[in-house]
N, C-alpha and C positions, 0 to 999 in steps of 0.2 A: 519528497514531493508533497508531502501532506504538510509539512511546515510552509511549504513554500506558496499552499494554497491557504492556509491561515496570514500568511505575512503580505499577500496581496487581499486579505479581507481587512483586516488591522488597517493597512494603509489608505485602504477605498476610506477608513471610517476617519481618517487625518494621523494617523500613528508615523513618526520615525520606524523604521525597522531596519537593522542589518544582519545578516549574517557570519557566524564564524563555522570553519569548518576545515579538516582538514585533509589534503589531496591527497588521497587514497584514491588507487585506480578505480576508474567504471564513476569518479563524482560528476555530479552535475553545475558546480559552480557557474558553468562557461552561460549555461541554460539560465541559472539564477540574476546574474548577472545583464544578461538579455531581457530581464524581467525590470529592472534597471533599482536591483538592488546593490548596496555597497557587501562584498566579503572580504571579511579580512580571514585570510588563508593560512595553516597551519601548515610546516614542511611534512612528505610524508617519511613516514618512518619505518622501516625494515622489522622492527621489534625489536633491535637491541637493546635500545634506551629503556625499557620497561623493565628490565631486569634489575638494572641497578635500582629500578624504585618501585620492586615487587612488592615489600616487606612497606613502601607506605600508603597501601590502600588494600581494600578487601577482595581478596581475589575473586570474581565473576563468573559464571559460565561462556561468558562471550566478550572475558579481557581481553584477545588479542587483537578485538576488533576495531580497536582504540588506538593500537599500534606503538602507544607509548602506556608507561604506569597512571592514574590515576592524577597522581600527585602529579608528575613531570606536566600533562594535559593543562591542569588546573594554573601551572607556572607559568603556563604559555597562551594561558585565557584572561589571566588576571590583569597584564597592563591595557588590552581593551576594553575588559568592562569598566577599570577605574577611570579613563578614558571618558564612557556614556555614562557610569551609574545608572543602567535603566532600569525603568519604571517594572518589566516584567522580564525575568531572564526564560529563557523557552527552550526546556532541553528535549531531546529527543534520539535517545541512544544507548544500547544496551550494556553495554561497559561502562556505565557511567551511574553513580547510586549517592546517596547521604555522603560520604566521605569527599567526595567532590566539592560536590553541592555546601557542603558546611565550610569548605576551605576559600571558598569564593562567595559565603554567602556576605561578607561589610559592602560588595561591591553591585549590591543590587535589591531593588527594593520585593521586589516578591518574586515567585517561581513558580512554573507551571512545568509540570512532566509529563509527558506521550509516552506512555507504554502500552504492550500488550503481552506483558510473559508473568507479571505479578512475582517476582523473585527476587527481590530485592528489595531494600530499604530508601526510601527519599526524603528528605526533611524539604518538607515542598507547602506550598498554601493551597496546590491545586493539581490535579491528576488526571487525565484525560488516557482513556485507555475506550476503544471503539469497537473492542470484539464483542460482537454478540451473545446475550445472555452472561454478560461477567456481573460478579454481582460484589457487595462493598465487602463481604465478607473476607472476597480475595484479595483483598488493601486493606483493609482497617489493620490488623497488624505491624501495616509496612510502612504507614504513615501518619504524622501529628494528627493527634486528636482533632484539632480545629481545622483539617484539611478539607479541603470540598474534591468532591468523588466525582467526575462527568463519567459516567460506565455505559456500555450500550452502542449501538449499531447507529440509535439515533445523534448520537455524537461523530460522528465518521466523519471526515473533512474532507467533503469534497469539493472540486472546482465548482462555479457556479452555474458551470454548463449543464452539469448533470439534472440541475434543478430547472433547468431551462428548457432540457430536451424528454424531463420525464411524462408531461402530459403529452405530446405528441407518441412517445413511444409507447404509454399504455395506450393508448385508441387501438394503435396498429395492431393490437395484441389478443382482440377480441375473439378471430375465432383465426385463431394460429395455423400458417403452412409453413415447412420447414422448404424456403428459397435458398435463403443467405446462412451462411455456416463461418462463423468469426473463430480466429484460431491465434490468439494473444498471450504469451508468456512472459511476459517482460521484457523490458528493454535490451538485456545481454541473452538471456537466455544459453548460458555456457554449456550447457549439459543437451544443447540441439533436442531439447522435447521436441520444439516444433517439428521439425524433420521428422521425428517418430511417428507424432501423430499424421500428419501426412503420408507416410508408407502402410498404417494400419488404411486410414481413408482409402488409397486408394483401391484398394481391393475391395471393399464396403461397395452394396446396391442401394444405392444412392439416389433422390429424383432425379432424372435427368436435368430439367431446367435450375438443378444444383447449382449456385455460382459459392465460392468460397474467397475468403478475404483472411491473409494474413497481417498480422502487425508485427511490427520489428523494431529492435534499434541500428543507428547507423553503424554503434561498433559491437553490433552482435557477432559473434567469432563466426558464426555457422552460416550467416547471410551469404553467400554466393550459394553454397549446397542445398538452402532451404528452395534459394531461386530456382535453379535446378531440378527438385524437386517438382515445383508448382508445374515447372514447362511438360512434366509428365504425365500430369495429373489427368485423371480421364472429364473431369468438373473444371471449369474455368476458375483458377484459382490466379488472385494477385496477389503480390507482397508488397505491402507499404512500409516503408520509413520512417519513423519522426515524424510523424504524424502530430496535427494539432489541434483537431477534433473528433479526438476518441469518443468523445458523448455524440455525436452525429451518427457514427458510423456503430457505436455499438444499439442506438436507437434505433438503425433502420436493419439490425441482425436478428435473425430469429434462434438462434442459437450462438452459444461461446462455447469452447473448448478455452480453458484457461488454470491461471495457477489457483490456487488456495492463498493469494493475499491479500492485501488493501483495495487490489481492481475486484474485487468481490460485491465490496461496498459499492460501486457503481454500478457495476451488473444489475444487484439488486436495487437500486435506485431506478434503475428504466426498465425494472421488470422482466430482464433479457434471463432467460432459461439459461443452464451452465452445467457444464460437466467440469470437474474440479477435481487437477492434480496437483498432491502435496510436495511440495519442489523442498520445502526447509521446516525442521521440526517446529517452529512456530508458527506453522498454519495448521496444524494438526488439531486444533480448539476452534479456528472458524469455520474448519471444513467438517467437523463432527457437529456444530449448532447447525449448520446450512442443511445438511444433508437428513437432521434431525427433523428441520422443519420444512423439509419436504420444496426450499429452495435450491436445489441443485444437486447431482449425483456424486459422486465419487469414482474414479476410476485410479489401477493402476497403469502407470508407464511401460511398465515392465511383462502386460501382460495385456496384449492386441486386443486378443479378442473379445475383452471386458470391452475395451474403445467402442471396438467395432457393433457390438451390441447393445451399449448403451446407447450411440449415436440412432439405430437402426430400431430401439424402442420409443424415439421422439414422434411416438402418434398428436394430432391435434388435442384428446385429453389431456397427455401426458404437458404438452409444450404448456397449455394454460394454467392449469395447476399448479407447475413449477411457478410462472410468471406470475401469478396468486399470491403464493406462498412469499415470493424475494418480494416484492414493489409492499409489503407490508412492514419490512426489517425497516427498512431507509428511507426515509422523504427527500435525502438531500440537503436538508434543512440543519445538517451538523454544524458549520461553522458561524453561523445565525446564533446557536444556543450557544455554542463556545465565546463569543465575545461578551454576551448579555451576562454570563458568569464571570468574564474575567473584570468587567466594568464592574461588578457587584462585590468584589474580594474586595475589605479594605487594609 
């Protein structure tokens, strides 16, 4: 998603762009594609094929997620880039490091890397990593000398909506009542948090003129149970699908229950107050800077009645201060900086 909103800014500016990528359950091509870019699509792969070509790349903490070896990838990347030779190759994925990148680097004129786990080595001109509070320290290591650092929260890519809906949403935020209660974990959400949090809420004393809003994907596994769920709920709760103005609807929420990842960056973009669970050991760095800085709580899954009392300490103090502390991390303004850097690399 976050490439997808750099490559509809690129193109706003007159850029060719397409993407490669390969069909791994839960992708989003079909979406990217609606956006009316070209992908050229990788078969997916079981994980067999990486074995025979374990021995030619560096093994990874998150190789399997490549589905194929490093090498085998790079065999099956190389006739489209030779293909474009473009101007900037834009990778984004955590299997994927220097050894790639040097095997396909005749077919492209420079490179930009998205990360945010800093564990790996990239032979890149440019690095863009969004988590809050990273500092070059945790790259210079990992990357050429002459590399340019985007580090920071203010580099976050987000849609342009967010920057569109954040002054309306700060106003609203002046002297905070807890109405609307947003409850978004992502698109699959495999592991039914949502449902969870919904069975802690329900038991919770709650405003009464409480309305709650769910978000979902269409092939979230749990959506009929979560529905189910809501038709229980003692608070008017709906569940949305596919939604395609998450910045509208998280502007007009006075609270989020949500994950520890990249929708972090928006929240804090519209100032939206958050209670924040760690769903995958790579949010475990946004969700200890946020909760540091006094933008958003922590809670466990696994343990209600943290939920239930964190939800049920959101006094007017509380809501403002949070929304204080986030709408200061983010302007929105990430993908703004990120071109004016990539136009400046020569």
């Amino acid at each position: 998603m976050r490439c997808l909103s750099l490559a509809v800014a690129l193109r706003d500016e007159g850029a060719e762009v397409i993407f490669i990528s390969r069909e791994h359950s839960g992708n989003i091509n079909r979406l990217i594609e609606q956006k009316n870019f070209e992908v050229y699509k990788l078969s997916f792969s079981d994980g067999t094929e990486k074995l025979a070509g374990a021995v030619s790349g560096n093994k990874l903490l998150h190789s399997e997620w490549l589905g194929v070896s490093q090498h085998q990838d790079a065999l099956q990347c190389e006739p489209i880039l030779q293909q474009f030779n473009p101007d900037w190759l834009v990778v984004d994925h955590y299997a994927i490091d220097c050894y790639w990148q040097r095997l396909l680097r005749p077919h492209f004129q420079k490179l930009m890397v998205i990360d945010d786990l800093a564990d790996r080595h990239h032979d890149c001109n440019l690095l863009l990593d969004q988590t809050y509070r990273r500092k070059d320290t945790d790259y210079k290591p990992l990357v050429p000398a002459n590399a340019n650092l985007l580090l920071g929260a203010s580099y976050a890519l987000l849609r342009p909506e967010f920057a569109e809906w954040r002054d309306f949403s700060l106003k609203r935020r002046v002297n905070p009542i807890l109405k609307t209660l947003l409850i978004t974990m992502g698109g699959v959400d495999a592991d039914n948090v949502t449902g969870r949090v919904l069975v802690a809420l329900k038991d919770c004393i709650l405003p009464n003129d409480l309305k709650i809003t769910v978000v979902m994907g269409g092939a979230a596994p749990w959506l009929e149970q979560v529905r189910q769920l809501a038709g229980q709920m003692p608070y008017p709760t709906e569940v949305m699908v596919n939604v395609t103005n998450m910045a509208e609807i998280m502007a007009n929420s006075d609270l989020a229950i949500g994950a520890a990842g990249s929708t972090s960056w928006e929240r804090c973009c519209l100032g939206l107050p958050s209670l924040m669970v760690v769903l995958a050991e790579n949010q475990q760095t946004i969700a200890k800077g946020l909760q540091d800085q006094g933008a958003a709580n922590l809670f466990k899954i696994d343990c209600i009645k943290t939920l239930q009392s964190s939800v049920l300490a959101m006094t007017q103090n509380k809501l403002q201060h949070m929304s204080e502390a986030s709408r200061q991390i983010v302007d929105g303004l990430g993908i703004q900086r990120t071109l004016v850097n990539m136009l400046s690399v020569k």
